[in-house]
N, C-alpha and C positions, 0 to 999 in steps of 0.2 A: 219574484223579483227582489224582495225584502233579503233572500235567503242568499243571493249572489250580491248583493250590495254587504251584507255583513261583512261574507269569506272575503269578498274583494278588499274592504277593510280593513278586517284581520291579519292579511297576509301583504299587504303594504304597510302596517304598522309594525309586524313582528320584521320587517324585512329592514327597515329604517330605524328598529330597537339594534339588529344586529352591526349594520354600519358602523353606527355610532359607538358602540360598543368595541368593534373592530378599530375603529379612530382611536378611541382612550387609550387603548392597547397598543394598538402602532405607536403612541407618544412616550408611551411608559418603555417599550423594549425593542430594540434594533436587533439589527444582525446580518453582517455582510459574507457574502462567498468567500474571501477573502479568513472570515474567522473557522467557516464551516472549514474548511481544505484545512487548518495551522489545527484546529483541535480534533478532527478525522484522523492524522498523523498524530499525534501525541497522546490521545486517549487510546490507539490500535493496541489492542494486546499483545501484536509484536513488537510493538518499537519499542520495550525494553529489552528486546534480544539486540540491538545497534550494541547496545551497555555491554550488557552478555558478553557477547561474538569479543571485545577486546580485552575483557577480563579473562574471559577462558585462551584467548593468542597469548596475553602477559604468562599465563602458569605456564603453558605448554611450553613459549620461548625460555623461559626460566628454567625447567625441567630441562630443557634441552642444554643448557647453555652449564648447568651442571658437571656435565661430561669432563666438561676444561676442569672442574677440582678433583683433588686426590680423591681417589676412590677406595676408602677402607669396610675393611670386612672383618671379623671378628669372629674364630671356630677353635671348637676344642674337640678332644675325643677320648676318650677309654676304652682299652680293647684288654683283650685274653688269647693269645694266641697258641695252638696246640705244640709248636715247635721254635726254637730260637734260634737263630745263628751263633755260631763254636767254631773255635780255632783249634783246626785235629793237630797241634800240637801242644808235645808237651816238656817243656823247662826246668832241666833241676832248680830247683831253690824260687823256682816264679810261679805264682799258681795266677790264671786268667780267670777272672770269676763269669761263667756264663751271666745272658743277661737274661731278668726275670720275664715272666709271661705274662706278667700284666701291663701294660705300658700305660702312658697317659700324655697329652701333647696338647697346650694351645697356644693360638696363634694369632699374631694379627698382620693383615695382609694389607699392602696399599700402594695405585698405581696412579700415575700420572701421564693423563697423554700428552705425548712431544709431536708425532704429526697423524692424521688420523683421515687424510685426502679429503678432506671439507665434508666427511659426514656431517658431523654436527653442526657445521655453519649450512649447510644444504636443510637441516632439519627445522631449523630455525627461519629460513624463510619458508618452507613449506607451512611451520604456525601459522606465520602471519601473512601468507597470501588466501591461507584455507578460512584465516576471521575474516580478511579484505573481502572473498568471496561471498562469504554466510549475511555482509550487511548489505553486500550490493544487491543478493536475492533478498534479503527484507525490505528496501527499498523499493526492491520492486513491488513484491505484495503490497508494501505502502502506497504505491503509486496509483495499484490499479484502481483503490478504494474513490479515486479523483473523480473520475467519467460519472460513478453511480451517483455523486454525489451534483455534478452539472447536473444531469437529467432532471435528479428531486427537485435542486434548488431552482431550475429553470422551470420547469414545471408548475412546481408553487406559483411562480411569478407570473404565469400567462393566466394562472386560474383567478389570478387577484385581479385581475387586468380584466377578465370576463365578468367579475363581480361587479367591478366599477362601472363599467356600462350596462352590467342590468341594471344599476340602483340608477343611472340615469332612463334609462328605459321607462325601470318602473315610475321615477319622477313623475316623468310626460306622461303615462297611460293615466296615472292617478290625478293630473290634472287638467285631461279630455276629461276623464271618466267625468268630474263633478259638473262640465260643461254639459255633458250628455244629458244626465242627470235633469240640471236645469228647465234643457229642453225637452224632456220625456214629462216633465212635470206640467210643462206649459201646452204642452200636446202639439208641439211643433216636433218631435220626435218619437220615433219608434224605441219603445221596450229594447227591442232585441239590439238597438246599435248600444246600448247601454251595456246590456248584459255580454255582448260578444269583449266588450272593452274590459268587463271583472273577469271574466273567461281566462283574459289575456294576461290580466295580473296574477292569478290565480298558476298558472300555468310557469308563471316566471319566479314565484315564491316556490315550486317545483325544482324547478332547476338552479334555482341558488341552493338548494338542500344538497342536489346531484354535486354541485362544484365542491360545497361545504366538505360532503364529505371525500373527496377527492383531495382537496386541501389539507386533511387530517393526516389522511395516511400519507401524504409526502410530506406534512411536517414529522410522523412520527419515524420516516426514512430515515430522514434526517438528524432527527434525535438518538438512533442505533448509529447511526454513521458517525456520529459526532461526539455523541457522548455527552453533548450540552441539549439539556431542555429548552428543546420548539414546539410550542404551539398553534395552532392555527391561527391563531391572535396576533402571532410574533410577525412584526412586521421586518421582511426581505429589502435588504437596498440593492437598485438594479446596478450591477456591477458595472466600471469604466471597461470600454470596449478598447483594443488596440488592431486595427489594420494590417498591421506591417507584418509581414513573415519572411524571415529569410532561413527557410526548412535546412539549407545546406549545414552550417557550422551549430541551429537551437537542436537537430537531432544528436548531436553528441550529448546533449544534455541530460536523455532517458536514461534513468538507472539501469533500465537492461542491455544499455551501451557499456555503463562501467562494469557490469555484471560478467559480459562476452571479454572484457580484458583482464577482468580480475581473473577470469577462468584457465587464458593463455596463459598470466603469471604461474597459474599455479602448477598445471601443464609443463612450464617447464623446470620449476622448481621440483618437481616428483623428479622430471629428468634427469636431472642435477642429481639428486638423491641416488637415484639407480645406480650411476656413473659411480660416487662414491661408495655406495656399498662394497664395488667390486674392487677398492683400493687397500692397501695395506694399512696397517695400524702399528705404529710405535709407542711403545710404552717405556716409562721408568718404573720400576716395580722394587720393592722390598716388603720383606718377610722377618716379626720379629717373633722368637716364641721360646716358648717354657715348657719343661718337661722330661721325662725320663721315659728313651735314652734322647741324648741332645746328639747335636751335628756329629760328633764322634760315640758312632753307634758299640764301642765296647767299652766304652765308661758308663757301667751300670749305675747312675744317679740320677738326680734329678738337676738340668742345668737350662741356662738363657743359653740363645743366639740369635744371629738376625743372617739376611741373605740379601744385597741390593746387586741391582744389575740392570738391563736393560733386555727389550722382548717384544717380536718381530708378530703379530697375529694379521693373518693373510685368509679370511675367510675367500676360499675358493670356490666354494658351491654357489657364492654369491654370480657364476660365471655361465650356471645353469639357467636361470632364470633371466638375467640381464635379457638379452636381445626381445622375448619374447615381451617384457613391461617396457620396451623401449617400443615396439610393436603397436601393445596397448597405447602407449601415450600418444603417435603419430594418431591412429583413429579414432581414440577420443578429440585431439585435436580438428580433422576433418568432421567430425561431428560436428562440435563447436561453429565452426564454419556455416556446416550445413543451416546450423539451427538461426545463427546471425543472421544470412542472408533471405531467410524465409522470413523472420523479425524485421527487415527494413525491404521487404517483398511487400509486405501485410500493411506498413507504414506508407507507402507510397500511391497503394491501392486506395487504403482508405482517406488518402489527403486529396486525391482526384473526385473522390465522391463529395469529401466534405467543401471543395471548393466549386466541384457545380453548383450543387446546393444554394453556398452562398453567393453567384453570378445567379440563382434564378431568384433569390431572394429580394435583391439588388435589385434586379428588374421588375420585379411584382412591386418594390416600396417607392419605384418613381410616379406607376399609376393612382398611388392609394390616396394620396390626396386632394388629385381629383375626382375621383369615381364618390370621397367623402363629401365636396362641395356639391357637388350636381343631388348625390341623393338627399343633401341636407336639403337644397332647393324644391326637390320632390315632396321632403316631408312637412316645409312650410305650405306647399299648393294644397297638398291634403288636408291640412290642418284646417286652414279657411274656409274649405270646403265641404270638409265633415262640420263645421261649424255653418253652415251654411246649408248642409243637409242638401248636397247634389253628390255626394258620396255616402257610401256604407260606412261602418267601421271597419269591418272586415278587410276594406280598401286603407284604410287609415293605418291599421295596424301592420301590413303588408309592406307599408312605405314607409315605417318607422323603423321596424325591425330590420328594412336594406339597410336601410342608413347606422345602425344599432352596429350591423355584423361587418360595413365596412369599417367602422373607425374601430372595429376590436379588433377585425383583420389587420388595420396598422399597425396594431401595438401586438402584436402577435407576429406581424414582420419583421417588429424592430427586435423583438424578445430572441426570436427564432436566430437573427442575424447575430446576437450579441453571445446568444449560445454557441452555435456555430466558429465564432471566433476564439474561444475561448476553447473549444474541441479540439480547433486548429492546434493552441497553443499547447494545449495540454500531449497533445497526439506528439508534438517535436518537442516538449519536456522545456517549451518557452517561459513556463510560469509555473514551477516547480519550487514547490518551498523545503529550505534546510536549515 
């Protein structure tokens, strides 16, 4: 008996060491769903590609936009050739001096385009629709990190909520128990109502270990998700709930909505691109250069000249390929489609589920308040009773623990509801942080 009254003891004071401990801590460090979701996106090892994605559009648009400057080049050459061109005549008193075998020639070339059928303005949205793209998918990645991060944090919070009513729990067993006690001393009670009452403490210092470390690992979820140190100590503020859903116009709000339009952009910026390829190019061109023989190939010296003009380049193979990437891009397109509409397939499915849910929620959190009164009134009839010794413990404990797991059941109503809405919002991109 000695030996269940210690444990019983022990395991209500190390249980009431912990509380209080859990108190100090909740006072010293907060932490709202709200901070978890802002530093989950900003600690993600991709959200420095958002940065990326428009530094790398700035070069490519830049590179492209190049085009529009004179385009110079710079070439020279030395040659030896086995035979020379000769003039098979020949003039008393004029002698033609052949020209030498060695030649030499360089040059600098440079052109300017005058129209170029919007290749390069076509290239230059294709940059910046292809970075437009690249953040609307890291957005998304960002996004999805949301849901796991409800689950943890919602989680945490029901387990707190079960702690709180064991420590009330334990309260009340711990202050039968000394009544018991009393009465086991005075011989007005049996031994065993005593001992089934340490049984029950002992059993509940069990299951706060089970919560505890259940609690751990969703703070350390949370700590990978976040990037900010949570520990089990860290005390969760229960998030404000919001009601109101209007699914129609907060769905345009999901990144993978901007994603599906960025992709159309780009879709038909390629198109654009193809079209030009197959357009003509005008150019301003000149040629300035030095060397021996110059523009008049039988003046054997070494002379300057230059050559400007204008110049027609009409890549025509570009005429092979067109239909066929114009092909491509229509069924990429329907793809696109396809994949859209399986996206807000999957959104609609799971907004029907998530809203049963909360009508049955709803309806289980009208009863709980009373099913809470009537078992509290059970547990005072007990009380009296076991005190009075026309009940067992056994009986006593049975009628605590109803009353114990209704009023967790409400707060586990209310937890589930506030999750739930917040799934809603997340699910139509209602409460999306940027």
């Amino acid at each position: 008996m000695n030996v269940i009254l210690k444990y019983a003891s022990l395991a209500a004071l190390s249980f009431g060491i912990f509380i209080i401990t859990r108190s100090d801590s909740h006072a010293q460090e907060r932490i709202t769903l709200e901070n978890c979701l802002q530093e989950a996106r900003t600690t993600h090892p991709l959200f420095r590609h958002l940065e990326h994605a428009d530094k790398i559009a700035d070069y490519g648009i830049s590179n492209a936009k190049k085009q529009y400057l004179p385009q110079l080049s710079l070439s020279g050459q030395a040659t030896y050739q086995s035979e020379v061109t000769r003039v098979p005549i020949e003039v008393p008193g004029f002698e033609i001096e052949p020209l030498t075998r060695d030649q030499y020639k360089i040059t600098l070339d440079a052109s300017q385009r005058i129209l170029d059928g919007g290749h390069t303005r076509n290239q230059v949205l294709v940059a910046r629709a292809s970075a437009d793209l690249q953040k609307a998918q890291t957005e998304t990645s960002l996004y999805q990190v949301r849901s796991a991060i409800l689950d943890a944090y919602f989680g945490a919070l029901k387990i707190d909520a079960q702690l709180r009513q064991l420590e009330a729990t334990v309260k009340s067993l711990e202050a039968q128990y000394k009544k018991v006690q009393a009465a086991v001393d005075n011989g007005v009670s049996l031994p065993s109502n005593r001992d089934v009452i340490g049984v029950e403490i002992l059993s509940a210092n069990q299951q706060r270990k089970q919560l505890i470390a259940r609690r751990f690992t969703l703070s350390e979820q949370l700590s990978i998700l976040t990037g900010k140190e949570i520990g089990p100590d860290t005390r969760l503020e229960i998030p404000q709930q919001n009601g109101s859903f209007d699914p129609g116009p907060i769905q345009n709000r999901r990144p993978e909505v901007r994603a599906f339009e960025q992709a159309r952009t780009l879709l038909d910026a390629k198109l654009a691109l193809t079209e030009a390829k197959a357009s003509p190019i005008l150019l301003a061109f000149g040629q300035a250069g030095y060397g021996r023989p110059g523009l008049n190939f039988l003046e054997n010296k070494f002379s300057p000249w230059y050559i400007a003009g204008l110049k027609l380049n009409w890549n025509l193979s570009a005429f092979y390929t067109k239909r066929n990437e114009a092909e491509i891009n229509a069924l990429e397109a329907i793809k696109l489609q396809d994949e859209e509409s399986n996206f807000k397939r999957n959104i609609e499915a799971r907004s029907i589920q998530y809203f049963a849910e909360l009508d049955n929620l709803n309806s289980l959190l009208e009863g709980d308040d009373e099913i809470i009164g009537l078992r509290h009134k059970i547990t005072l009839r007990s009380t009296a009773q076991l005190d009075n010794g026309t009940i067992t413990s056994s009986d006593y404990i049975r009628d605590l623990n109803a009353e114990a797991n209704a009023r967790v059941a409400k707060e586990i109503h209310l937890l589930e509801i506030n999750h739930l809405t917040h799934q809603i919002q997340n699910l139509y991109g209602n409460d999306q942080n940027k």
